[in-house]
matplotlib code that plots the C-alpha trace (Angstrom):
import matplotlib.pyplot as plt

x = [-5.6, -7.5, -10.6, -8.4, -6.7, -10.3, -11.6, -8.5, -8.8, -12.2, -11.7, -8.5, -7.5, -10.5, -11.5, -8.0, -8.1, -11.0, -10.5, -6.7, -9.1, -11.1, -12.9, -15.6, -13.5, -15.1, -16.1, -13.3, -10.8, -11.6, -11.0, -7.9, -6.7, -7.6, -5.6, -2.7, -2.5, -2.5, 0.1, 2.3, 3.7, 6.5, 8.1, 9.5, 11.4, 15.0, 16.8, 19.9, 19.0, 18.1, 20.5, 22.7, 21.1, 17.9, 14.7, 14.5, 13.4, 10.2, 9.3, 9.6, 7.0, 4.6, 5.3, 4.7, 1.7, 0.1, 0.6, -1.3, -4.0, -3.7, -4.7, -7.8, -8.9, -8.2, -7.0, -5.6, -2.7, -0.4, -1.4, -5.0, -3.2, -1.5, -4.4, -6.6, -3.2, -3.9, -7.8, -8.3, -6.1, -7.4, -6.1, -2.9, -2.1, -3.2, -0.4, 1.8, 2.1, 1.6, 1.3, 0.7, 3.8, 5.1, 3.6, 6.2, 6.4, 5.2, 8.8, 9.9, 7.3, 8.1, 11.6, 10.3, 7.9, 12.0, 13.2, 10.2, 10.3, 13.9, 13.8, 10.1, 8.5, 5.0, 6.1, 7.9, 4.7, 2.5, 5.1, 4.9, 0.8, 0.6, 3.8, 1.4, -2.1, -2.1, 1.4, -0.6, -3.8, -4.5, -6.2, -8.5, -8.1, -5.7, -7.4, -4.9, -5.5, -4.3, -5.8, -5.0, -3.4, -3.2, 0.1, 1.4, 4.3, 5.2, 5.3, 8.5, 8.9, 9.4, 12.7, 12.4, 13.2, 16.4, 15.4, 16.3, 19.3, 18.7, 15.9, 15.8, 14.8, 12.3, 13.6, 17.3, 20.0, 22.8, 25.6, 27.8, 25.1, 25.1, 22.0, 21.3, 19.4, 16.0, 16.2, 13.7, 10.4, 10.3, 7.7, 9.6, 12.6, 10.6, 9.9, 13.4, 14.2, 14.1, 11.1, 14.4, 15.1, 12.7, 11.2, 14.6, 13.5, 10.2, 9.4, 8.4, 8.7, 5.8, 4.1, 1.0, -1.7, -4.5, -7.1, -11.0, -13.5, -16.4, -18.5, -15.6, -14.4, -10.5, -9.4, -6.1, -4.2, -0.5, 0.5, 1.5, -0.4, -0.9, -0.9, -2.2, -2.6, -5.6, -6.9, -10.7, -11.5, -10.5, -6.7, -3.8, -1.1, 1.3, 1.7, 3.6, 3.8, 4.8, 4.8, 1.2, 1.9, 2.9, 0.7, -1.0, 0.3, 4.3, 4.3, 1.7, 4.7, 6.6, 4.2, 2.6, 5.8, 6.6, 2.8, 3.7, 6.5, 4.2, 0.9, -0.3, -3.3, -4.9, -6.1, -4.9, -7.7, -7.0, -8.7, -8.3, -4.7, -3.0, -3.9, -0.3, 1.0, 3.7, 1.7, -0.6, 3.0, 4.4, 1.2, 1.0, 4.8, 3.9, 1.6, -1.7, -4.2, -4.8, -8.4, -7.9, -10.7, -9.4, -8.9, -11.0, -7.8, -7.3, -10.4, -13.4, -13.3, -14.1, -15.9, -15.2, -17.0, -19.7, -17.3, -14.6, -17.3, -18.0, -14.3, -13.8, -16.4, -14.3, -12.4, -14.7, -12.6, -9.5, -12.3, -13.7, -9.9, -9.3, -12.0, -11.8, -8.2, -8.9, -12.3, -11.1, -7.3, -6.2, -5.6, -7.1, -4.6, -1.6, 0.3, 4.0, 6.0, 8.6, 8.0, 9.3, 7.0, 4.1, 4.9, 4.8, 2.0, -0.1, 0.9, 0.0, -3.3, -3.2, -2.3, -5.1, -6.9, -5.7, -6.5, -9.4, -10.4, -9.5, -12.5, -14.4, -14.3, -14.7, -18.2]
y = [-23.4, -20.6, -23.0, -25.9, -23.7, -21.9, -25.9, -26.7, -23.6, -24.6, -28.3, -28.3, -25.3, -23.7, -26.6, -26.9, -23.0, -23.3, -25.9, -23.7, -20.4, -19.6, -16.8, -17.7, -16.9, -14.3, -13.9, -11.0, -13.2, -15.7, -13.3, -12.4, -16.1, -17.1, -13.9, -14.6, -18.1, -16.7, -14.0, -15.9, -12.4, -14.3, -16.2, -13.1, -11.8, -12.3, -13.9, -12.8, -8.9, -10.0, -13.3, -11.4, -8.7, -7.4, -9.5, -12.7, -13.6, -15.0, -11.8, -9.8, -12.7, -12.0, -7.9, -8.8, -10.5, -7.8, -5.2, -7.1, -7.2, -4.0, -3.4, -6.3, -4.7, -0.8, 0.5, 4.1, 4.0, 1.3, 2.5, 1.2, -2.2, -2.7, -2.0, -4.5, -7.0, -6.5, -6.7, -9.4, -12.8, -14.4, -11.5, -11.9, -15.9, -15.4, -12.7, -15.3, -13.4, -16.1, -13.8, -10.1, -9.4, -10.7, -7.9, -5.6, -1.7, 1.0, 1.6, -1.8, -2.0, 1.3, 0.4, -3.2, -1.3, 0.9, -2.4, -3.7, -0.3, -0.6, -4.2, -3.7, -6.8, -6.2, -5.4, -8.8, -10.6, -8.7, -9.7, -13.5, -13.4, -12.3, -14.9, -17.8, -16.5, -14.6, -15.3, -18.6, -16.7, -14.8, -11.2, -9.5, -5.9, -3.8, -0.9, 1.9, 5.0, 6.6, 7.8, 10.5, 9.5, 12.5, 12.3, 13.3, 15.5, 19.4, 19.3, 19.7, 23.5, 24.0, 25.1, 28.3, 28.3, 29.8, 33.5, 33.4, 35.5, 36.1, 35.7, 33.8, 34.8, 32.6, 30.3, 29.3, 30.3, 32.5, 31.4, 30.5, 30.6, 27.3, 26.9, 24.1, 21.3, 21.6, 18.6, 15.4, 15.1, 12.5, 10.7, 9.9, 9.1, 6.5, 4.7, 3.2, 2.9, -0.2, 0.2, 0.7, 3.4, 5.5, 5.4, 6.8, 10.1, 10.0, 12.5, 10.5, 13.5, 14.9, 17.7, 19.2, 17.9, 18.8, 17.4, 18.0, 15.8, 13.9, 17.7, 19.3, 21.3, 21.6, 19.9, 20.2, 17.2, 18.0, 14.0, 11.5, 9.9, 5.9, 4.5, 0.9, -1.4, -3.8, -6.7, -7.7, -9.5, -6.5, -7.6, -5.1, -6.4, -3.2, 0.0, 2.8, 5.4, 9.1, 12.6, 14.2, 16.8, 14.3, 13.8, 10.2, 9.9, 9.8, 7.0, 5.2, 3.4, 2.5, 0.5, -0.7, -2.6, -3.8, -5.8, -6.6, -8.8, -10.3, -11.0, -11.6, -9.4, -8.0, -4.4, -1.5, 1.0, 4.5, 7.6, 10.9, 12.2, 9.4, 10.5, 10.7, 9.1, 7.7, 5.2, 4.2, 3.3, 1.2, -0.1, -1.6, -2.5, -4.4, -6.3, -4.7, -2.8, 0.8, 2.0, 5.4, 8.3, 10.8, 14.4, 17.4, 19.6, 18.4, 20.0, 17.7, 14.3, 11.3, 9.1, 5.7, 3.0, 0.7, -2.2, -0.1, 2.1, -1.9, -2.2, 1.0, 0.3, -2.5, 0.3, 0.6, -2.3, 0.4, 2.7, 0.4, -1.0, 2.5, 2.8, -0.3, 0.4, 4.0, 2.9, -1.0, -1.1, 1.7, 4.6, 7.0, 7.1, 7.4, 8.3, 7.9, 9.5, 9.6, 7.6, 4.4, 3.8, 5.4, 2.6, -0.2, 1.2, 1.2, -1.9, -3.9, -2.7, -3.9, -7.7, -7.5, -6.2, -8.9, -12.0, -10.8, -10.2, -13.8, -15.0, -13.1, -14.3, -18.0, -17.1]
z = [-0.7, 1.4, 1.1, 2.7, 5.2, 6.4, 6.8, 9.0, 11.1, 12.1, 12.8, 14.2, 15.2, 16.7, 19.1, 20.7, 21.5, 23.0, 25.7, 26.0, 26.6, 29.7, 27.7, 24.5, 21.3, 19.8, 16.0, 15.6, 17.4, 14.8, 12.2, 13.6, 14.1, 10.3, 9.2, 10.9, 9.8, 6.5, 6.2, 8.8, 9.4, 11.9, 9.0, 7.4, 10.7, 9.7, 12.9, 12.8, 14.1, 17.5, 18.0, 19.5, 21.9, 23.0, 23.5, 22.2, 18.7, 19.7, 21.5, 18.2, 16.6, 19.1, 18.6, 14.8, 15.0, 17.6, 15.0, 12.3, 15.5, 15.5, 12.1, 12.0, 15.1, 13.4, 16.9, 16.6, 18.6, 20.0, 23.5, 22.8, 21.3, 24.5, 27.2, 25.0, 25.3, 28.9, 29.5, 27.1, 27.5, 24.2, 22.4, 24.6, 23.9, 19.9, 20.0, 21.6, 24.7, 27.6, 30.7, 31.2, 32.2, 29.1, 27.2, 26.1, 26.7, 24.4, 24.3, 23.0, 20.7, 19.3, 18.6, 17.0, 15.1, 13.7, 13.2, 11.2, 9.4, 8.3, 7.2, 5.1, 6.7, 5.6, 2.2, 2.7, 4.0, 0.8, -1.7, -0.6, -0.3, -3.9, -5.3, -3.7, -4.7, -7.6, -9.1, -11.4, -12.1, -15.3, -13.7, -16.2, -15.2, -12.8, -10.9, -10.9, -7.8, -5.8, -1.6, 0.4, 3.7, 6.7, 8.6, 11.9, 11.3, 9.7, 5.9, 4.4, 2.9, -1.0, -2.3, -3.3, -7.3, -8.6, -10.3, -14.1, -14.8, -18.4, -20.2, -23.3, -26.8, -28.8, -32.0, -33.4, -31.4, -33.0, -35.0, -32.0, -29.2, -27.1, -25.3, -22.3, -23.5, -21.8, -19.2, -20.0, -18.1, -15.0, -17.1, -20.4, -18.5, -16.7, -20.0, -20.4, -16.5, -14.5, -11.9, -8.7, -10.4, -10.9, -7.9, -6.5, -8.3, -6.7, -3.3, -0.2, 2.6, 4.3, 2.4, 1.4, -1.3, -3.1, -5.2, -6.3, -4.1, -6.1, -6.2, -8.1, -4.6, -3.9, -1.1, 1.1, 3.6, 4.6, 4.6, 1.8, -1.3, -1.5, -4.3, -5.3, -8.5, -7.5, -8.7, -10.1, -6.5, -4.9, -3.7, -3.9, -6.3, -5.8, -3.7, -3.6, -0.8, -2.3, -1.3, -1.0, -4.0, -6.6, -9.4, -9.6, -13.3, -12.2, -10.2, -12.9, -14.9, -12.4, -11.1, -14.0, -14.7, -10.7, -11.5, -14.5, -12.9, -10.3, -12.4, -16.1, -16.6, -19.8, -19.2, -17.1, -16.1, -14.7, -14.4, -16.4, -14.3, -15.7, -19.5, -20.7, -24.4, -22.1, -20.2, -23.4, -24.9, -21.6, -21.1, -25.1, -24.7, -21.7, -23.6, -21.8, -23.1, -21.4, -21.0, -19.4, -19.0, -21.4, -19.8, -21.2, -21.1, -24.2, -25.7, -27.3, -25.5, -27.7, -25.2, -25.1, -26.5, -24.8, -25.0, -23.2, -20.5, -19.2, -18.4, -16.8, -14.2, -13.1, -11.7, -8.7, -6.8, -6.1, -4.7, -2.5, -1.6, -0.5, 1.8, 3.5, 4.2, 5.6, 7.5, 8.5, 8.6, 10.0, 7.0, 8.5, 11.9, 11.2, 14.1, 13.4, 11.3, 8.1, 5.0, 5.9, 9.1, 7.6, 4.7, 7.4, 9.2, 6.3, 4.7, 8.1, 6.7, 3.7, 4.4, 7.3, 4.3, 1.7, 3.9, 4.7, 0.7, -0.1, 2.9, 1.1, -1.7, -0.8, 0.5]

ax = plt.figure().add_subplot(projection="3d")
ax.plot(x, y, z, "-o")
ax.set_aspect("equal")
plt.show()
């Protein structure tokens, strides 16, 4: 289909734009154009928001499409979107913008960029491109991580925890002693929750993370963590988009199961912080098989087989996601704030980022 699509593009499509454009069109611009016609970001606007006030709909296509611009052309802030809408009219008409004075305010798009926010177009757009494109294939391995993404706002202060009144003794409690039952771990409650609900008890504020780089150093970001199941050819089949202090393994199930629902795959691979007996068991229910790096808190480490070590370096492709996202698509400038707008600016990125994976791979 993307093979069919690409050939149209450049018979059709390309020649008619360039006898509309006084201006060459540009290898990026043809980039831009392809990916467009691929995530057909417009198709998921629902009308009825803007029937009845405001601009009209077709303004808010051409807003839509300008952010996924934004994100092929990884401009930092919407202010640098806009001054290129303004010094280059191919950019402009591919947009759907006409005139120059039909480009909206920084204003105006700031609000459509709220109203994209509330509604979860791109998530919209990223569910669709992986119903039509990965939906019918059988994937070998999913590529479970998770990035660190740098926000623009205060992190949110820690409760402080409630000082224990009385302390309690060790072993059976006394003949009439009624003790509270010690309160399930997020983890194994997750096994037997729908994936809706468990992501209710997951954090999404703004707060402060930490991890070890590839020397073994600590490292700080006050921000959120995002966190993406991907695919052997390198395309994203699920994200999630949690606090910056949550561990990778409590989101793991969760997701394992919202893919599970998309895609048929065989394997799930993921690295030594999701080594928990909870996800080996969801993983075999799901009818998978989990190859996870086992952690050395556990004392001796029985290393995996040579069958197994082969798999695991599929695991690469999620690396390499990540870092196209943050160096191509925008990851690493995140300028707005709260979950759900960091979620749609990041996700713009990642369907820039997905039809751009699927030319790859036809070369």
């Amino acid at each position: 289909t993307i093979s069919w699509l690409k050939t149209k593009i450049q018979e059709d499509l390309f020649p008619h734009l360039r006898k509309c454009f006084e201006d060459p069109i540009t290898e990026k611009q043809k980039q831009l154009i392809t990916t467009l016609e691929i995530v057909q970001v417009e198709r998921h606007i629902t009308s009825h928001l803007y029937q009845w006030m405001g601009r009209p709909l077709e303004d808010r296509h051409a807003v839509a499409r300008a952010f996924v611009a934004k994100a092929v052309y990884n401009y930092g802030t919407t202010r640098l979107l806009i001054e290129a809408l303004h010094t280059m009219p191919n950019l402009r008409m591919i947009c759907g913008f006409q005139k120059k004075s039909d480009i909206p305010s920084e204003s105006t798009f700031s609000r459509a960029f709220g109203e994209f926010a509330k509604s979860e177009l791109a998530d919209k757009v990223h569910k669709a491109l992986v119903k039509e494109h990965l939906s019918g294939e059988l994937i070998g391995h999913i590529s479970k991580d998770s990035t660190a993404i740098e926000g623009n706002e205060r992190p949110k202060k820690k409760e402080a925890k409630e000082e224990k009144t009385e302390s309690k003794k060790r072993g059976r409690p006394k003949k009439g002693e009624i003790r509270e039952n010690k309160e399930d771990k997020r983890i194994n409650k997750q096994v037997k929750q729908r994936p809706s609900e468990a992501l209710q008890d997951i954090p999404t504020f703004c707060d402060v993370g930490c991890k070890k780089n590839a020397h073994g150093y600590k490292e700080t970001w006050i921000g959120y963590k995002f966190h993406v199941d991907t695919s052997d050819s390198g395309l994203p089949v699920t994200t999630v988009l949690t606090s910056a202090s949550l561990h990778d393994s409590q989101v793991a199930i969760p997701m394992m199961k919202m893919t599970t629902d998309k895609v048929t795959y065989l394997y799930d691979l993921m690295d030594s912080a999701y080594d928990a007996e909870p996800i080996y068991e969801v993983s075999k229910a799901l009818g998978h098989v989990a190859i996870i790096e086992k952690n050395p808190r556990r004392g001796d480490v029985i290393p995996m087989s040579p069958a197994e070590t082969l798999r695991y370096n599929e695991r690469t492709v999620a690396e390499r996601f990540n870092s196209r996202l943050k160096g191509e698509f925008g990851g690493e400038t995140v300028m707005v704030r709260g979950h759900k707008k960091v979620k749609l600016h990041l996700m713009f990125g990642v369907i820039a980022l997905f039809a751009d994976q699927l030319l790859k791979l036809l070369t």
